[in-house]
N, C-alpha and C positions, 0 to 999 in steps of 0.2 A: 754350074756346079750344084750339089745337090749334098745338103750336110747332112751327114748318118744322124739318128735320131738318139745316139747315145752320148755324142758329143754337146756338152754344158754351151750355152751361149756367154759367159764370162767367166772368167777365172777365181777359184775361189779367195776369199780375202787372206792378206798376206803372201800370197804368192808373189812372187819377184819373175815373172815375168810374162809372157803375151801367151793367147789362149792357145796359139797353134802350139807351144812351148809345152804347154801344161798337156796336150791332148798328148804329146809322143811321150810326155814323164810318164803318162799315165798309159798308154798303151805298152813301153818297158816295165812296167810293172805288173802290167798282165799277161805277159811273155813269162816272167819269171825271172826278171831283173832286179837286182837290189841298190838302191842309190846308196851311196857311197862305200858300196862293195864293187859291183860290177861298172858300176859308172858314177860319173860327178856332174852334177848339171851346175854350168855357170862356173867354170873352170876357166882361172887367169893364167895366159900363157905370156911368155916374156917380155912382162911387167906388165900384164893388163891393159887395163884405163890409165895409169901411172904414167906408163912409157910409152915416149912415140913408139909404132909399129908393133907396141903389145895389142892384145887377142882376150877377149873372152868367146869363149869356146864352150856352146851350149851343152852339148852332151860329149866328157871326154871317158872313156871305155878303159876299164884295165884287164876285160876278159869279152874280147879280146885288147889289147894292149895297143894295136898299130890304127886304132877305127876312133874317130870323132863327129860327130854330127853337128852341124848349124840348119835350124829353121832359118830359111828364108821368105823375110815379108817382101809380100810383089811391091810394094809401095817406095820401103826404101833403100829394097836392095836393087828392082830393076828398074825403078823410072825416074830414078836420081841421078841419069847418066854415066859416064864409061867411066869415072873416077873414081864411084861407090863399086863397080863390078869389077875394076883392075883391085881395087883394095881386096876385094875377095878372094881374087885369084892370087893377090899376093901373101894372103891368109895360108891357102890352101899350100903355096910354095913353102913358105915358112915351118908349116907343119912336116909337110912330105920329105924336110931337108931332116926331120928329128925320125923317120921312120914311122910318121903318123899319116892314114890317110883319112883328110876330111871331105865327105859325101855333106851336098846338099839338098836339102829338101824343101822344095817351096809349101808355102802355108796354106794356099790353097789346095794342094793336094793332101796335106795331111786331112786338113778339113774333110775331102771330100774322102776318101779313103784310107785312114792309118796305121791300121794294120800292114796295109801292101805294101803303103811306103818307107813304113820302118823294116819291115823284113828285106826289104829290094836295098834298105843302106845297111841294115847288117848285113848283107851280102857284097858290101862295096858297090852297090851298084848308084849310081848319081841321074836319076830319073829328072832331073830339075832343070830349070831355065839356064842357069849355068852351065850346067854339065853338060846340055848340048851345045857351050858356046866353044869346047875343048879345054 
């Protein structure tokens, strides 16, 4: 992998959350996104952190309305075994039961490319480690 040279090596302070995170906030922002118009980064979905099988839901969209996005880190989403990857998939159930579809995107690809990545999940497409698991 090979990181563009426009992408920061740490997140700036106060940020709440991981670098690959900040690079897609920051790549919908140069699309011509507006946070908390067109999307909401770090959106709790039924009951969050609170409640068992709540969701926080990295990037949730209201234009378009049915699309969410989650970064995923290789670390703890795919080598923490089938129990962190069935949680995902039970993520992605969850949503898809409300008419939401969540694409994921691993964090090394954002890194290396994020442009392509975020245009390939506003287009519903799931380029990620997951997505080729079905």
């Amino acid at each position: 992998m090979v990181r563009q040279q426009n992408i920061p090596d740490t997140v700036p302070m106060g940020f709440l959350g991981s670098l690959p995170e900040f690079v897609v906030l920051q790549t919908l922002l140069r699309m011509g996104f507006r946070e908390d118009v067109d999307f909401v980064y770090q959106s709790s979905r039924f009951g969050g952190r609170l409640e068992k099988g709540g969701l926080i839901i990295d990037f949730t969209f209201s234009r378009p309305p049915d699309l969410a996005i989650n970064v995923q880190g290789e670390y703890y989403h795919h080598e923490q075994g089938p129990n962190v990857v069935a949680k995902d998939k039970y993520a992605r159930a969850q949503l898809a039961g409300q008419g939401i579809m969540l694409i994921f995107i691993d964090a090394e690809d954002v890194l290396d490319d994020p442009e392509r990545h975020v245009r390939d999940a506003l287009r519903y497409k799931d380029n990620s480690f997951l997505g080729g698991l079905g």
